[in-house]
N, CA, C and O atoms as a GROMACS GRO file, in nm:
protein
  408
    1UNK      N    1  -5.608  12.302  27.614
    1UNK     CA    2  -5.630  12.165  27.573
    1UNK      C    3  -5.670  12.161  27.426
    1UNK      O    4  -5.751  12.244  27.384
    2UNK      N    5  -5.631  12.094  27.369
    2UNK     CA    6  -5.620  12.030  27.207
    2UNK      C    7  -5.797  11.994  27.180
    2UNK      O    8  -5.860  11.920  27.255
    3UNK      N    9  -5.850  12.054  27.072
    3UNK     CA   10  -5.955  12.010  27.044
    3UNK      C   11  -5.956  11.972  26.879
    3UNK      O   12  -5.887  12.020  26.789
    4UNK      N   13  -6.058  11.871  26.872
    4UNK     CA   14  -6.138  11.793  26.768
    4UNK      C   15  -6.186  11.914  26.690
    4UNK      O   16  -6.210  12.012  26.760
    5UNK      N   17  -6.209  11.929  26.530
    5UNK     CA   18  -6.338  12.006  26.459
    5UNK      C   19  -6.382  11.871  26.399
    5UNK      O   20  -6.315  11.769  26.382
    6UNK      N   21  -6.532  11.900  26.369
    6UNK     CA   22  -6.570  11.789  26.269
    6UNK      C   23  -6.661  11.834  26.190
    6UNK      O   24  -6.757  11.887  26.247
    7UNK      N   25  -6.663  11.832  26.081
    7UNK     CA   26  -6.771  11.852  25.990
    7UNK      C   27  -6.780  11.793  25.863
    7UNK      O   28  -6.691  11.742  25.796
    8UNK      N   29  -6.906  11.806  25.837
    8UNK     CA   30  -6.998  11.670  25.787
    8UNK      C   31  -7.054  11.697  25.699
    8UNK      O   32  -7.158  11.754  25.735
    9UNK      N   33  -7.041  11.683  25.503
    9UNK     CA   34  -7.155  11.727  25.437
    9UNK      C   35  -7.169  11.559  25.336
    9UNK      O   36  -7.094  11.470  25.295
   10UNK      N   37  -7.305  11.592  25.333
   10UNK     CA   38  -7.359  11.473  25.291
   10UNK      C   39  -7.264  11.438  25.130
   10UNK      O   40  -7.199  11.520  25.066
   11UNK      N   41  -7.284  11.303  25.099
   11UNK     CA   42  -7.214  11.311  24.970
   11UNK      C   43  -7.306  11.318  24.880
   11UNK      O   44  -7.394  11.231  24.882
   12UNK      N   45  -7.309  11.409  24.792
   12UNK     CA   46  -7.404  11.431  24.673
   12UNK      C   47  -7.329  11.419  24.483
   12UNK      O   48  -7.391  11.406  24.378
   13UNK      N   49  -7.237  11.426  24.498
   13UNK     CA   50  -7.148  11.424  24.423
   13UNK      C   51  -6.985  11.334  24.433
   13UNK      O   52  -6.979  11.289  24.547
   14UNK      N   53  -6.900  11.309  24.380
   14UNK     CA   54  -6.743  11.292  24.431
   14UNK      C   55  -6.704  11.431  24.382
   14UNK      O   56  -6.582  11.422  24.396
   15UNK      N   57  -6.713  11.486  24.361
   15UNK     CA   58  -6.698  11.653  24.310
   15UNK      C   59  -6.618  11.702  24.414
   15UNK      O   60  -6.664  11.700  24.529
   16UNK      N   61  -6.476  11.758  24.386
   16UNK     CA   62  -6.440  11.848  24.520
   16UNK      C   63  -6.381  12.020  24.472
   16UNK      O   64  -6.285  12.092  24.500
   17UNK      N   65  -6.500  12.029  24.389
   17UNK     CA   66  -6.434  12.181  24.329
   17UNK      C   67  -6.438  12.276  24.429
   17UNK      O   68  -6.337  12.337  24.464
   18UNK      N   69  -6.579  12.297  24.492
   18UNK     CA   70  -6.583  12.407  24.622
   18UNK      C   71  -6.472  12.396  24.719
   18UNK      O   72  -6.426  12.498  24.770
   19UNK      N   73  -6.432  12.289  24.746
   19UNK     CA   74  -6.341  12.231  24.842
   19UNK      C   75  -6.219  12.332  24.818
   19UNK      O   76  -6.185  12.442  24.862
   20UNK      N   77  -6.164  12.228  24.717
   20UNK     CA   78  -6.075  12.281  24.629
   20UNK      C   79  -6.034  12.434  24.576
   20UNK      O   80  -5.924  12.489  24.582
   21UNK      N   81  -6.156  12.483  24.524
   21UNK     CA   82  -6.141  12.633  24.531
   21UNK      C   83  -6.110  12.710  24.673
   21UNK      O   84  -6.025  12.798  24.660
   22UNK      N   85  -6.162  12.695  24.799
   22UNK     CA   86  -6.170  12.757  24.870
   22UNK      C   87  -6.049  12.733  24.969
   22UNK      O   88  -6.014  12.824  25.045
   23UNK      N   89  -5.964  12.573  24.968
   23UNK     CA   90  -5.862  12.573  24.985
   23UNK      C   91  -5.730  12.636  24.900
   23UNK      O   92  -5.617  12.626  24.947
   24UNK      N   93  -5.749  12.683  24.811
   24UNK     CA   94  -5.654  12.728  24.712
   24UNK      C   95  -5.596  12.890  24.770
   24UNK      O   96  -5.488  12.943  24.793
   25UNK      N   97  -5.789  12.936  24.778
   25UNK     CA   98  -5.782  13.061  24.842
   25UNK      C   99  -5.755  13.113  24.954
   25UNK      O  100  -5.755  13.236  24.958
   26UNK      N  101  -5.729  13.048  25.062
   26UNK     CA  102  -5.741  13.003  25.194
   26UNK      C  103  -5.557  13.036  25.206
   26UNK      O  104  -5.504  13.110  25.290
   27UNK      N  105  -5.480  12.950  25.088
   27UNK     CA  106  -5.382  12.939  25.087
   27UNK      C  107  -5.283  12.896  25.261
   27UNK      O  108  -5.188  12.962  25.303
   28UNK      N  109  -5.324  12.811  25.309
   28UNK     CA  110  -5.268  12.795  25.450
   28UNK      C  111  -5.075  12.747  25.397
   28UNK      O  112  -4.978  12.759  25.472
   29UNK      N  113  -5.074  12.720  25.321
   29UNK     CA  114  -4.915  12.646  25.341
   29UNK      C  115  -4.862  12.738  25.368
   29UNK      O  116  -4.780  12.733  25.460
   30UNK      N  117  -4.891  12.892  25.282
   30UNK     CA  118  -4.797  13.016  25.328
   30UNK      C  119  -4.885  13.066  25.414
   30UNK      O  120  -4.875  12.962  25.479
   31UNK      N  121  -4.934  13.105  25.453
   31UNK     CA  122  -5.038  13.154  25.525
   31UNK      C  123  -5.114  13.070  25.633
   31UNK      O  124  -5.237  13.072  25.638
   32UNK      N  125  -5.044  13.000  25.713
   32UNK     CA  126  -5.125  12.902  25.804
   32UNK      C  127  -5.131  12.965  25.919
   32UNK      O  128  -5.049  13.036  25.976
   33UNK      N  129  -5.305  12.911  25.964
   33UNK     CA  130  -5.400  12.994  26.087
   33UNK      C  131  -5.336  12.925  26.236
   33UNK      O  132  -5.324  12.813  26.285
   34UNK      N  133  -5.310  13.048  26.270
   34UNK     CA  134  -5.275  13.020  26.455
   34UNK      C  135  -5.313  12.910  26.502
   34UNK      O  136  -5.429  12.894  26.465
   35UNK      N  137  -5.270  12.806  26.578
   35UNK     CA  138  -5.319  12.726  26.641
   35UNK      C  139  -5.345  12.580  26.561
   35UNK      O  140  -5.393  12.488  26.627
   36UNK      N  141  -5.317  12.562  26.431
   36UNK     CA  142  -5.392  12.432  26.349
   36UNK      C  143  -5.302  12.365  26.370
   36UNK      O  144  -5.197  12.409  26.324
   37UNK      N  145  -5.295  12.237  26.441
   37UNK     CA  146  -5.236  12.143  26.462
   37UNK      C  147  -5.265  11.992  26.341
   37UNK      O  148  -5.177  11.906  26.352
   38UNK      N  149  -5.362  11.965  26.247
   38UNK     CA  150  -5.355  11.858  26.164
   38UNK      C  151  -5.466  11.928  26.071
   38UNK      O  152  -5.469  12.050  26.091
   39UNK      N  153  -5.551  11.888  25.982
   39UNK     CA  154  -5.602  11.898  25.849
   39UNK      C  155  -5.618  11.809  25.804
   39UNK      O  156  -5.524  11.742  25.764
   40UNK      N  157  -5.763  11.764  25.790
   40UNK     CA  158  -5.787  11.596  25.695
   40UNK      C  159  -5.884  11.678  25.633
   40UNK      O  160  -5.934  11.784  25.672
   41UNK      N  161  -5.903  11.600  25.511
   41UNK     CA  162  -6.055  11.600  25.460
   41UNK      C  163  -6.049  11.485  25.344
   41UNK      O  164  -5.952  11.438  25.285
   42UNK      N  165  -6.199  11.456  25.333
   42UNK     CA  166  -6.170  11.355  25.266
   42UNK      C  167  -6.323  11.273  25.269
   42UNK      O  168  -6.405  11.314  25.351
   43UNK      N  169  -6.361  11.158  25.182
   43UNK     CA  170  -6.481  11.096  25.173
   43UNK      C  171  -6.462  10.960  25.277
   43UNK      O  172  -6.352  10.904  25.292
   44UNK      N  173  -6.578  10.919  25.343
   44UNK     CA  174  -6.615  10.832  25.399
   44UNK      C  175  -6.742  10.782  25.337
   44UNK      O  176  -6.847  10.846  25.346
   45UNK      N  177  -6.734  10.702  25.294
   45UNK     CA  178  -6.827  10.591  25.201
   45UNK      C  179  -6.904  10.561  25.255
   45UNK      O  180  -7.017  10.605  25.232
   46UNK      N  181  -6.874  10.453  25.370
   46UNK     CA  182  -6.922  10.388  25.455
   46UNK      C  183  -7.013  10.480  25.530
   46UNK      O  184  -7.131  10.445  25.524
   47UNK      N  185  -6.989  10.595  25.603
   47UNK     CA  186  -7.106  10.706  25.640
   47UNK      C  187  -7.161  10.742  25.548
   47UNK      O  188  -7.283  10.743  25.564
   48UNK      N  189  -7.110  10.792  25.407
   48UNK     CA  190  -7.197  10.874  25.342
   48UNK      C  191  -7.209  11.029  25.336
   48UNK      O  192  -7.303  11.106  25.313
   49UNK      N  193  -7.057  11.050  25.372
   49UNK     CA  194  -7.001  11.177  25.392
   49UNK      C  195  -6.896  11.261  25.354
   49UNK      O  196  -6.800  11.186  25.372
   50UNK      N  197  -6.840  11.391  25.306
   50UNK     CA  198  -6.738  11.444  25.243
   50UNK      C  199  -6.702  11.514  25.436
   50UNK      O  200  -6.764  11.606  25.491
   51UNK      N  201  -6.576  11.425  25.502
   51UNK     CA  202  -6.542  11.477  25.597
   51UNK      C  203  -6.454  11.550  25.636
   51UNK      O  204  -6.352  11.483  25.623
   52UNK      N  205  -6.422  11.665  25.685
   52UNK     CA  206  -6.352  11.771  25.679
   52UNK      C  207  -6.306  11.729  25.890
   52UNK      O  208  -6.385  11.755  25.981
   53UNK      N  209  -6.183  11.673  25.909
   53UNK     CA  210  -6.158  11.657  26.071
   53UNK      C  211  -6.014  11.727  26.127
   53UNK      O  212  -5.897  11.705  26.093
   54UNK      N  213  -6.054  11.795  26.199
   54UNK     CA  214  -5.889  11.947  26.253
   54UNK      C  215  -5.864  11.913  26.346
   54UNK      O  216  -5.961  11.859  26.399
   55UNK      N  217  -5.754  11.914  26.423
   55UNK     CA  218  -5.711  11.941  26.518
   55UNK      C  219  -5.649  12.091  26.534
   55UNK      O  220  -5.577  12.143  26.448
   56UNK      N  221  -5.693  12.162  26.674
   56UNK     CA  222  -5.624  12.274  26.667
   56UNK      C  223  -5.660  12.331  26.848
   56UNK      O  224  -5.768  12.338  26.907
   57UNK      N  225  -5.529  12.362  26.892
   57UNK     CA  226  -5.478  12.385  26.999
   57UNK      C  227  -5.570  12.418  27.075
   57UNK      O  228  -5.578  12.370  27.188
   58UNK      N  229  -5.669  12.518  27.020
   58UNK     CA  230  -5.797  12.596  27.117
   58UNK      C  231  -5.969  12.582  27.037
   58UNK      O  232  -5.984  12.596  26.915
   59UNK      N  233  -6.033  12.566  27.089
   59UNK     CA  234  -6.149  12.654  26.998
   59UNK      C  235  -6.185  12.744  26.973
   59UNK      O  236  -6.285  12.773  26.907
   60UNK      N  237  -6.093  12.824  27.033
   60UNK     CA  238  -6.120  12.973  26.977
   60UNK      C  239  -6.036  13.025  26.898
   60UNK      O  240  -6.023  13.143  26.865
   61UNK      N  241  -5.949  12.886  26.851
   61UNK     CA  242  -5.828  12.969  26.737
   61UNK      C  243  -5.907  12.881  26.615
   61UNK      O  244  -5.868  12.902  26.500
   62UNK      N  245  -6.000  12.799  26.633
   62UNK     CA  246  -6.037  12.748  26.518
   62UNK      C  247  -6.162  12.815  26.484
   62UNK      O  248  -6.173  12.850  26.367
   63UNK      N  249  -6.298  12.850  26.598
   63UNK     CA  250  -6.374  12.926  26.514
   63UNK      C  251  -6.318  13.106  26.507
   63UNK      O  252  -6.382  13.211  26.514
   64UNK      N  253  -6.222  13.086  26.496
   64UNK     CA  254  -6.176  13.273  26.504
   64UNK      C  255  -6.134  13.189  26.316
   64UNK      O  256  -6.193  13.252  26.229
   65UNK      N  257  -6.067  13.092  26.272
   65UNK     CA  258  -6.038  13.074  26.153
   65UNK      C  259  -6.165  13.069  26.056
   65UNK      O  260  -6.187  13.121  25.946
   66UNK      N  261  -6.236  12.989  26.136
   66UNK     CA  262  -6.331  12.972  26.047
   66UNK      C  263  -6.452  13.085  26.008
   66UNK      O  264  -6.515  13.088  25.902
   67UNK      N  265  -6.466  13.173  26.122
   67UNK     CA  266  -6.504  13.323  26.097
   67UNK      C  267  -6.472  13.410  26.051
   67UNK      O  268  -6.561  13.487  26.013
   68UNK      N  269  -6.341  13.445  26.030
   68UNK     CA  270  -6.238  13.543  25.964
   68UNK      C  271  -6.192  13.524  25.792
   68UNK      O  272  -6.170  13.613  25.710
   69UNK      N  273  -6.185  13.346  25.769
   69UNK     CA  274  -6.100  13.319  25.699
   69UNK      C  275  -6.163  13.260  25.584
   69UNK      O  276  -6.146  13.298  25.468
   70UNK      N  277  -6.266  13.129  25.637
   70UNK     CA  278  -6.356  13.021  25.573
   70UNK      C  279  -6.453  13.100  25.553
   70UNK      O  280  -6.443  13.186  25.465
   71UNK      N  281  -6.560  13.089  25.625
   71UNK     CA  282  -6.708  13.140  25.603
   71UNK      C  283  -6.673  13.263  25.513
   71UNK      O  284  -6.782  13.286  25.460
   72UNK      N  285  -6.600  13.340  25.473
   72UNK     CA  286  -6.596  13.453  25.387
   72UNK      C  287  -6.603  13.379  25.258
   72UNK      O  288  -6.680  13.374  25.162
   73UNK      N  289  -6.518  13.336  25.284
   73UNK     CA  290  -6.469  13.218  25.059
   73UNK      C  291  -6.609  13.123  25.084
   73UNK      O  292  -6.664  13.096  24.978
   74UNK      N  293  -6.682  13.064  25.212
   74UNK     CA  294  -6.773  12.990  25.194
   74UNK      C  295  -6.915  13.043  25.122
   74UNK      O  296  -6.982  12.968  25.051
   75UNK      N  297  -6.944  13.158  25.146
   75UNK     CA  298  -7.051  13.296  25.116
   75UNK      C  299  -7.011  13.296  24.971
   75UNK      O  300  -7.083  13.259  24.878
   76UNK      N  301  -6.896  13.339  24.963
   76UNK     CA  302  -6.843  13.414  24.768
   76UNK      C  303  -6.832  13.292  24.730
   76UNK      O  304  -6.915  13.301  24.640
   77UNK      N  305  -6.786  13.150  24.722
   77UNK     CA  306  -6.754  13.089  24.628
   77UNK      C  307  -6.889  12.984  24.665
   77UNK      O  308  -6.914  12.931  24.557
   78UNK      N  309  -6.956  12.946  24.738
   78UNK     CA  310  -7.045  12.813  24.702
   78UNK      C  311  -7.177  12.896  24.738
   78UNK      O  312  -7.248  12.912  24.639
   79UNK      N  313  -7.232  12.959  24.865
   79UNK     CA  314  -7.348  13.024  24.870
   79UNK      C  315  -7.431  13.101  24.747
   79UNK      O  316  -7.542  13.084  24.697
   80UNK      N  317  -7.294  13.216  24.720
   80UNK     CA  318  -7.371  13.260  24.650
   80UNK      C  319  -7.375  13.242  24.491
   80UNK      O  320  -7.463  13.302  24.428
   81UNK      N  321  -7.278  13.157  24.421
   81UNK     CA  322  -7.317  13.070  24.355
   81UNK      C  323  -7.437  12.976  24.353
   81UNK      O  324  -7.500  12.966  24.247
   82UNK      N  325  -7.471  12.914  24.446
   82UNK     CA  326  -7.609  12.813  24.478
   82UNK      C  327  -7.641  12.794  24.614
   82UNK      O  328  -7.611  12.706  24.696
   83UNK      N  329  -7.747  12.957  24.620
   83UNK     CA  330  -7.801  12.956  24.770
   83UNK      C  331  -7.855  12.831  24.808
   83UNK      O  332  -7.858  12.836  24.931
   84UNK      N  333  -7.915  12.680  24.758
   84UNK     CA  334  -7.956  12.626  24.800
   84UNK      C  335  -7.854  12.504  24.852
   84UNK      O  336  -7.886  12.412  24.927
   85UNK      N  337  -7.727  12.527  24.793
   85UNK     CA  338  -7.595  12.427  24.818
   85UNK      C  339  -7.626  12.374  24.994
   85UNK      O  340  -7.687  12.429  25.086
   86UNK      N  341  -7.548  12.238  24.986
   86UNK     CA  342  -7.563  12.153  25.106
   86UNK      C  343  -7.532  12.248  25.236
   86UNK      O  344  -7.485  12.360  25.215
   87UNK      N  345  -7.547  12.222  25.315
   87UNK     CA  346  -7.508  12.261  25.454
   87UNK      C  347  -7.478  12.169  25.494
   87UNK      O  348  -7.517  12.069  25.435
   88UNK      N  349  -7.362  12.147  25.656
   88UNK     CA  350  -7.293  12.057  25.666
   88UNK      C  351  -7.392  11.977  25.780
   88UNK      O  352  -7.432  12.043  25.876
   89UNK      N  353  -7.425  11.853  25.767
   89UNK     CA  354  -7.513  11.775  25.864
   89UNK      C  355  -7.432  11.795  26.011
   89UNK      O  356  -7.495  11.821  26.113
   90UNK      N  357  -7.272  11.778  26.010
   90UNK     CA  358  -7.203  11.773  26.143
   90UNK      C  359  -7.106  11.887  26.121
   90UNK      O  360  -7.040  11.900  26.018
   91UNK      N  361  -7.101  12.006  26.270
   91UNK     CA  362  -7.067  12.098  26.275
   91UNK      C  363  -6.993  12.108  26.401
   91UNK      O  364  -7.039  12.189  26.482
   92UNK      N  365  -6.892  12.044  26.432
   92UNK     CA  366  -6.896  12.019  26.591
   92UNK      C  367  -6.767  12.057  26.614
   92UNK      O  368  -6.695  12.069  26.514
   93UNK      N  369  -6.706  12.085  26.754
   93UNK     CA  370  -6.598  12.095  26.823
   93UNK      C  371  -6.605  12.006  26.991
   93UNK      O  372  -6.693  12.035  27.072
   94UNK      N  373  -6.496  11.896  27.020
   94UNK     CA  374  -6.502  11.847  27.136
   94UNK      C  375  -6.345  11.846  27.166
   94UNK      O  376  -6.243  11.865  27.100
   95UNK      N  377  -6.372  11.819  27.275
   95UNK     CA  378  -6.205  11.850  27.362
   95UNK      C  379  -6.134  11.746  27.360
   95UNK      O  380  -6.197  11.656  27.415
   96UNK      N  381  -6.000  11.702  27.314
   96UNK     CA  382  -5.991  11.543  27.344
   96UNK      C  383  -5.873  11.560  27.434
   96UNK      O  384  -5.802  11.657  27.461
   97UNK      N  385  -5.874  11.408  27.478
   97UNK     CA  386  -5.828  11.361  27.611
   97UNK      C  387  -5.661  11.373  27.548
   97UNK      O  388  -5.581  11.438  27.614
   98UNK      N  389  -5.625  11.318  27.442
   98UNK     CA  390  -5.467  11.299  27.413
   98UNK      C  391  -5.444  11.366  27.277
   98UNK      O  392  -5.533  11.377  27.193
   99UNK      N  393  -5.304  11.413  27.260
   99UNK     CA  394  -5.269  11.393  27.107
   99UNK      C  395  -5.168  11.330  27.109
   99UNK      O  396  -5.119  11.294  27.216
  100UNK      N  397  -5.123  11.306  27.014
  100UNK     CA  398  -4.964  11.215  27.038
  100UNK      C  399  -4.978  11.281  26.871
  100UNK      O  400  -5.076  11.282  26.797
  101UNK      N  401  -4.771  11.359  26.841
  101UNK     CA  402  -4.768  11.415  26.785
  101UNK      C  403  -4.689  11.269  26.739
  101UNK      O  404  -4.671  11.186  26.827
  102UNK      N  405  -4.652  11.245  26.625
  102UNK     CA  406  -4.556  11.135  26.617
  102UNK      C  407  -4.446  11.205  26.487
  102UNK      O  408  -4.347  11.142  26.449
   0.00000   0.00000   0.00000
């Protein structure tokens, strides 16, 4: 069954260099992770949030991505640059009922 990611970092900036860098490195267009079915990210105003929302076939093909792939470029490019950098308020995975591919 098809699951939701969601994650959530506060907006402190419109700044999307970390983003940006770490998608560059990530390189998914040639290199895309097992199982990713959609890819958003993007600001929500109205919350007050830089939102990052996936779809991807399993949860274990998304935190196997995000363990293997992300959290490595997340450590080298924003941690340890500025150990005190945001952490994400919403960190979540839920199962959803439909997708409709269109």
């Amino acid at each position: 069954m098809a699951v939701a990611f969601v994650q959530e970092f506060p907006i402190q900036t419109r700044e999307t260099t970390n983003y940006d860098a770490i998608a560059d490195r990530l390189d998914v267009d040639d290199n895309p992770p097992e199982g990713l079915i959609l890819h958003t990210a993007g600001f929500d105003d109205q919350a007050g949030v830089f939102r990052i929302f996936d779809v991807w076939e399993t949860q274990e093909q998304g935190e196997r991505f995000q363990a293997e792939r992300v959290m490595p470029l997340v450590e080298e490019i924003v941690f340890a640059a500025d150990p005190g950098a945001a952490r994400p308020s919403r960190n979540d995975y839920y199962a959803l009922h439909d997708v409709i591919r269109g």
